[in-house]
DOVORO-130599 format. One record per residue: residue number from 1; residue in one letter; x negated, y negated, z negated of N, C-alpha, C in turn. Coordinates in steps of 0.001 Angstrom, whole numbers, plus 524288, in hexadecimal, padded with zeros to 5 digits. Example, Ala and Ser with C-alpha at 12.3 -4.5 7.8 and 13.67 -1.06 7.14 Angstrom:
+-----+-----+-------+-------+-------+-------+-------+-------+-------+-------+-------+
:   n : res :   n_x :   n_y :   n_z :  ca_x :  ca_y :  ca_z :   c_x :   c_y :   c_z :
+-----+-----+-------+-------+-------+-------+-------+-------+-------+-------+-------+
:   1 :   A : 7CC7A : 8163A : 7E188 : 7CFF4 : 81194 : 7E188 : 7CC70 : 80CE4 : 7E188 :
:   2 :   S : 7CDCE : 808CA : 7E458 : 7CA9A : 80424 : 7E41C : 7CD9C : 7FFE2 : 7E142 :
+-----+-----+-------+-------+-------+-------+-------+-------+-------+-------+-------+
//
This chain:
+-----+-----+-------+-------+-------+-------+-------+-------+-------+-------+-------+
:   n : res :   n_x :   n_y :   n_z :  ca_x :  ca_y :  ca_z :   c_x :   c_y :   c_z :
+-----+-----+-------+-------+-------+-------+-------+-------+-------+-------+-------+
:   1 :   X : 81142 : F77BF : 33633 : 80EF2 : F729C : 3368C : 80FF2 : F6FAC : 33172 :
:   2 :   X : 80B9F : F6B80 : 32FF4 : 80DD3 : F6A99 : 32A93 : 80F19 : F655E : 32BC7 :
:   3 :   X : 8126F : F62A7 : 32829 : 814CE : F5CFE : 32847 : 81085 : F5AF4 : 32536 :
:   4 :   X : 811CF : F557A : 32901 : 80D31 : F514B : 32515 : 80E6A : F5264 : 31E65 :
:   5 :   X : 811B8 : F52B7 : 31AEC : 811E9 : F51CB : 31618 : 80FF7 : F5664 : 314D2 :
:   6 :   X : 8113F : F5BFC : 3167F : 80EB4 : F6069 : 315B1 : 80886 : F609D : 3153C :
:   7 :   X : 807F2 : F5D98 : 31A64 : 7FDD4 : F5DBB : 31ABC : 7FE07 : F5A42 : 31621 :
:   8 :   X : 801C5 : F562B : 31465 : 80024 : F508A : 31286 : 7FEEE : F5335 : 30CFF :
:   9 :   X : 80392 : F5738 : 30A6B : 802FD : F5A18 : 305BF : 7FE03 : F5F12 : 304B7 :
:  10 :   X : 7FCAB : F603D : 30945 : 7F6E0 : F641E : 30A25 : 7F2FB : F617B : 30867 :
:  11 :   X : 7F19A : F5B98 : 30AC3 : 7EDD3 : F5A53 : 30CB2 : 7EE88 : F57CD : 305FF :
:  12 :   X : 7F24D : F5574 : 30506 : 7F151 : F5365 : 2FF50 : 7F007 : F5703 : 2FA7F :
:  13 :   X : 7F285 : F5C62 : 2FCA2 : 7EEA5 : F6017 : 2F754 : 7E9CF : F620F : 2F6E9 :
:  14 :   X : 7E7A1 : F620E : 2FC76 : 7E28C : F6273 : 2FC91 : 7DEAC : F5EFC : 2FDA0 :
:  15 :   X : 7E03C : F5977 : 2FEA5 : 7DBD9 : F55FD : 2FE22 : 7D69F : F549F : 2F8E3 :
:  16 :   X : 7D3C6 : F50BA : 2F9DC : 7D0A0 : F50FB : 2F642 : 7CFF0 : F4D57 : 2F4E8 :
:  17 :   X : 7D23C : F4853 : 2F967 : 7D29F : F4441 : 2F85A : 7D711 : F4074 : 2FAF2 :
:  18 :   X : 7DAA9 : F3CC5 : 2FAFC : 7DFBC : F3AA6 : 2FE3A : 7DD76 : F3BAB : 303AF :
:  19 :   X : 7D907 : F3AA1 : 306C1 : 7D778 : F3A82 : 30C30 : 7D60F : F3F4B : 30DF0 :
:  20 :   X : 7D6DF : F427C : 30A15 : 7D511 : F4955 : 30BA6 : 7D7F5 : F4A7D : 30FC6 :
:  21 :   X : 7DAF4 : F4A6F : 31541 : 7DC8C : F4DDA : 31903 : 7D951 : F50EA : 31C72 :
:  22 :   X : 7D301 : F51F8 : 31C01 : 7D137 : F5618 : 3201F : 7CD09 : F5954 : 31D11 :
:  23 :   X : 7CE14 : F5912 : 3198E : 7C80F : F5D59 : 31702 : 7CAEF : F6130 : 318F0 :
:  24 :   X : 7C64E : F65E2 : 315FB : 7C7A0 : F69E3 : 31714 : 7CD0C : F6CD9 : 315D4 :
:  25 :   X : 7CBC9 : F6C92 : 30F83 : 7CFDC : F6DAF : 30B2F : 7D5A5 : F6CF7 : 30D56 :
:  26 :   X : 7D5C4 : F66CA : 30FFB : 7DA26 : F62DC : 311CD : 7DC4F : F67C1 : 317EA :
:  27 :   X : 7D87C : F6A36 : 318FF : 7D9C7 : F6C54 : 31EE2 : 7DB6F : F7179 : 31F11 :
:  28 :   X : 7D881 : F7319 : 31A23 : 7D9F1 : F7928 : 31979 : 7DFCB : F77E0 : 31737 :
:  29 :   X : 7DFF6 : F7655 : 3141B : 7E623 : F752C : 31178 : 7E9A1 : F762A : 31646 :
:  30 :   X : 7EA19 : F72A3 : 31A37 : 7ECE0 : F7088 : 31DB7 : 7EE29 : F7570 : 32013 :
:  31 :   X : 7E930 : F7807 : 323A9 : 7E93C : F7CE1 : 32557 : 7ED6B : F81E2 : 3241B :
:  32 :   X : 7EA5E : F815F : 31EAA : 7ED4D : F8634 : 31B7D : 7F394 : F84EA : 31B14 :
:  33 :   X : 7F5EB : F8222 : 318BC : 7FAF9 : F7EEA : 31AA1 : 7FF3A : F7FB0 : 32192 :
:  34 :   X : 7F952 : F7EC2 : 3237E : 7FCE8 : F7ED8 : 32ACB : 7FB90 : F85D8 : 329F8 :
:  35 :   X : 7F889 : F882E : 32836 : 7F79F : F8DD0 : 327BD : 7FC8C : F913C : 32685 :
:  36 :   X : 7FC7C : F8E77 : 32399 : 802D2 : F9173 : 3204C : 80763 : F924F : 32315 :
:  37 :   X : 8081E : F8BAD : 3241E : 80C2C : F8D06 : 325FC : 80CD3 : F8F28 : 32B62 :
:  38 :   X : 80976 : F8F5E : 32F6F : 809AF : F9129 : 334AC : 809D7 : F9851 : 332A6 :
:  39 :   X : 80713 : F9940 : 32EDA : 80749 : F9E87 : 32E08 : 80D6A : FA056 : 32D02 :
:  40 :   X : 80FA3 : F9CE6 : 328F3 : 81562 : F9D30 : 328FF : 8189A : F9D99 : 32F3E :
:  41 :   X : 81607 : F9A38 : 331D5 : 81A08 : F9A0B : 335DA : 817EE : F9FD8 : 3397C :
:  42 :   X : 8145E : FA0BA : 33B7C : 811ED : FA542 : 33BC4 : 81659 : FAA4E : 33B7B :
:  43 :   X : 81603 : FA734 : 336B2 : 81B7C : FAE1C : 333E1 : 8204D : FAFA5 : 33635 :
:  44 :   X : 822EA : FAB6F : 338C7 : 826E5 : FAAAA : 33AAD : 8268B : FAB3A : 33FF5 :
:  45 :   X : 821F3 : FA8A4 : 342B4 : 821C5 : FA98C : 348AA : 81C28 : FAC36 : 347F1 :
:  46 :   X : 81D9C : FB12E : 349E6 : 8196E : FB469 : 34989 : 816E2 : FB441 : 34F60 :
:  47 :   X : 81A54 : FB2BC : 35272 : 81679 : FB238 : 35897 : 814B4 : FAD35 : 35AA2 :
:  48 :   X : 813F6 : FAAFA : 35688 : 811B5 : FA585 : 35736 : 80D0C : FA587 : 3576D :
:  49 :   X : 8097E : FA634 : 35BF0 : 80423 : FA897 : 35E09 : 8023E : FA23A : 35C2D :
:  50 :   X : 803A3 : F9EDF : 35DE0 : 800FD : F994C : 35EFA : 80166 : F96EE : 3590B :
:  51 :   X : 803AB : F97AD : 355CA : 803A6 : F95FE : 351BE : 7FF3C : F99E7 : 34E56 :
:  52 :   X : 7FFC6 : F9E5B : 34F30 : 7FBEC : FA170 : 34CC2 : 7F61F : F9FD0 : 34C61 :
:  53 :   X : 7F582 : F9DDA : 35226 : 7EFA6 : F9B66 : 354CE : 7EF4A : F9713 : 35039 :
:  54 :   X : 7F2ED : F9343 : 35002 : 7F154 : F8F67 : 34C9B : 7EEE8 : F9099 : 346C3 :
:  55 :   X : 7F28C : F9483 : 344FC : 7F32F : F95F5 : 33E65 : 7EC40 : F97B0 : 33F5F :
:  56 :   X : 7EA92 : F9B3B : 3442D : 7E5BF : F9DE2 : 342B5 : 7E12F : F9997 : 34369 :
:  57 :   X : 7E177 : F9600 : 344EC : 7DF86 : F9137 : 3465E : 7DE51 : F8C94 : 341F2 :
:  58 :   X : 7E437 : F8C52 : 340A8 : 7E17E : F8A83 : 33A33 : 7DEF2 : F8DD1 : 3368C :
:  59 :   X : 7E109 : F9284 : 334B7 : 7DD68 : F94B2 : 33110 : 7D78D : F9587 : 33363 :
:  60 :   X : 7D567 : F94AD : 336CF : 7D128 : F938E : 337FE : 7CED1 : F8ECF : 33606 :
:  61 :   X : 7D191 : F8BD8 : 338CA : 7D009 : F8747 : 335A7 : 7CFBA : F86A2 : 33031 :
:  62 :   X : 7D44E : F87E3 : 32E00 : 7D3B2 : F86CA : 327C8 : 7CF19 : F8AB5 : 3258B :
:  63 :   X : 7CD45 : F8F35 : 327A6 : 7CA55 : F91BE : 32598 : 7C456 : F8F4B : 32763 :
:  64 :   X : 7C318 : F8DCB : 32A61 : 7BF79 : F88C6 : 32C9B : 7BD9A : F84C7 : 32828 :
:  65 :   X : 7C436 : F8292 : 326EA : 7C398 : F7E6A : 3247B : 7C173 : F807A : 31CD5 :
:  66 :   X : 7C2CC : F8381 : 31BF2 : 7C21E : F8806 : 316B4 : 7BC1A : F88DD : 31765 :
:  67 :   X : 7BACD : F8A99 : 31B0A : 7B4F6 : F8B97 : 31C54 : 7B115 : F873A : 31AFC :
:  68 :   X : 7B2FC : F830A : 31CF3 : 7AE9B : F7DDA : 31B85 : 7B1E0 : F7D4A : 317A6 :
:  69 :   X : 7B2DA : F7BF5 : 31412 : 7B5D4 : F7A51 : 30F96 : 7B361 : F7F0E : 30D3D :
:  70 :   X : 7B234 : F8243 : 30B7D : 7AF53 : F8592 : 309F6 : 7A9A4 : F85FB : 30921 :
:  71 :   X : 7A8E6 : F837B : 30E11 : 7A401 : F8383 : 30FC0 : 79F9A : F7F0E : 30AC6 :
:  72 :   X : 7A443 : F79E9 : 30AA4 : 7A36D : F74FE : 30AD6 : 7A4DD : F73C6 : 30463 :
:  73 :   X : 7AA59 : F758D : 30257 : 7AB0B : F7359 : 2FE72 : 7AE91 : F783E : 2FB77 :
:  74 :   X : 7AB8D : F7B43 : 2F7DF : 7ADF1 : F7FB2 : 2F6B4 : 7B12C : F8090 : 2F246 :
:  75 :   X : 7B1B3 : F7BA2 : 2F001 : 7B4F0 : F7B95 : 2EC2A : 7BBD4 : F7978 : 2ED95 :
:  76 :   X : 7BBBB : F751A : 2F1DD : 7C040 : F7419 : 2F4C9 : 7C0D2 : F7AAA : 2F7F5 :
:  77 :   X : 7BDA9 : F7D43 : 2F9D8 : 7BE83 : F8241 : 2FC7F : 7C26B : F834E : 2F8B8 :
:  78 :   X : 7C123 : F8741 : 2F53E : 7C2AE : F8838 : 2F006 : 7C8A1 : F86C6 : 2EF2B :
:  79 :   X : 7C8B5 : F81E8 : 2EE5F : 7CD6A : F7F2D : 2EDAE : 7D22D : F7F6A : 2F2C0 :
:  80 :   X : 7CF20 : F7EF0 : 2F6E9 : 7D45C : F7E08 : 2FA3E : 7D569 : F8473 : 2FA34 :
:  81 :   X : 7D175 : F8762 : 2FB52 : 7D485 : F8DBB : 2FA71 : 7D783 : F8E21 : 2F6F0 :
:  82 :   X : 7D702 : F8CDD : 2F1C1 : 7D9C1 : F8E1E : 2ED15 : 7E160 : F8B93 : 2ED9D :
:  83 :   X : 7DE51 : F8705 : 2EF9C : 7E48B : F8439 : 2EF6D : 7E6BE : F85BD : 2F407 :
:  84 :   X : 7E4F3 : F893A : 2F841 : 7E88B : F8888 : 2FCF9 : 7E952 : F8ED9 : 2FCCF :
:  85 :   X : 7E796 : F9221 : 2F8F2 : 7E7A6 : F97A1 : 2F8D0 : 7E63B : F99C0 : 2FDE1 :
:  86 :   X : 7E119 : F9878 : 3001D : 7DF3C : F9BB0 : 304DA : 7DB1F : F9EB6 : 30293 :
:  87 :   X : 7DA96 : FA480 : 302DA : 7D78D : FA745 : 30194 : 7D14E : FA6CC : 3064B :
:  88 :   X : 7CCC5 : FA93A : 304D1 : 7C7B6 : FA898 : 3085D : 7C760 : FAFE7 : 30988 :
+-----+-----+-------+-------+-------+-------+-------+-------+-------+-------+-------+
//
């Protein structure tokens, strides 16, 4: 789970503008972030069925959200891949 100062530091490297909290860019960030670390935890409790559901649940989503952001504005595409090192 991330702490407010943790999203507060996400959301400030990928905005585009001070009021940026829901684009796309702003969501995939976030995602990829709660991604990580549940995958970390993952590692440790390997029979954590219900947590698994979640992890596969967001990367849906974030790959959703990659899709229109792609779709829509392909140079931010571009960019948030580059800076968040997610391969296509």
């Amino acid at each position: 789970m991330l702490t407010k100062t943790q999203k507060a530091r996400v959301v400030k490297a990928t905005q585009k503008h001070d009021t940026d909290t829901g684009s796309a860019a702003v969501q995939i960030a976030l995602l990829t972030k709660k991604i990580n670390e549940l995958a970390a935890h993952l590692k440790k409790h390997l029979k954590d069925k219900h947590s698994r559901r979640g992890l596969l649940q967001m990367v849906a989503d974030r790959r959703t959200h990659l899709k229109y952001l792609e779709a829509s504005d392909k140079k931010e595409y571009a960019r948030i891949v580059k800076t968040l090192g997610l391969k296509k």
